[in-house]
C-alpha angles and dihedrals in degrees: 000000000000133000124263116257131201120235082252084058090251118137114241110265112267118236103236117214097224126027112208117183094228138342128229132238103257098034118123117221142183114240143160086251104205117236120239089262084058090220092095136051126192113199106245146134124278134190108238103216099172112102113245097258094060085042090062092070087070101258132088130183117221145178120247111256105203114176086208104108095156095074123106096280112252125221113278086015109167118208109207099227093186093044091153102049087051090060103262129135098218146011107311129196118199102217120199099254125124144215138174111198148169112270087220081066095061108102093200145317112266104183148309122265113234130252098261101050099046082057090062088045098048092044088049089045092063094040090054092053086033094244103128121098 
């Protein structure tokens, strides 16, 4: 059943269950992530990566989190290493795709993904826009 669209061809806005005032870089959230066509959405864990006082604006940016790992790697692909002390239940990848979306969108926070971990993505981050030294 498709979604409802405004006459501007805009989707009606999504409850969410849980309203947080602002997420953290290195939380991990549920969220309806957007496919690359924009018209579908699949329920799954993101990485936010926006600091808190950009987050505050009601928005915050995030990486794709996919438990697939079987699938043929990406570039800039991320294996969590600590999964279950994020707060996942399996083995996650953070894939280098982005999103910046409405914090009202958000269905809850999972985790946290631990220390170690943030510092690979955030390396990994720089080399796949060619930022790093």
């Amino acid at each position: 059943m498709p979604k409802p669209v405004s006459p501007n061809g805009t989707t009606k806005q999504m409850k969410s269950i849980t309203r947080y005032d602002a997420f953290d870089k290195g939380d991990i959230v549920l969220l309806p992530f957007p496919f690359t066509n924009l018209k579908t959405t699949k329920r799954r864990p993101g990485l936010v990566i926006s600091p808190k006082v950009f987050n505050k604006s009601g928005d915050s940016t995030i990486l794709l989190m996919t438990s697939n790992v079987a699938t043929m790697p990406k570039e800039g692909d991320v294996l969590v290493s600590q999964f279950k002390s994020a707060g996942l239940p399996k083995p996650t990848l953070v894939r280098m795709k982005f999103v910046t979306i409405a914090n009202a969108l958000i269905l809850k926070k999972i985790g946290r993904l631990p220390a170690a971990d943030m510092k690979r993505v955030k390396a990994q981050v720089m080399r796949f826009f060619g930022m790093s030294d």
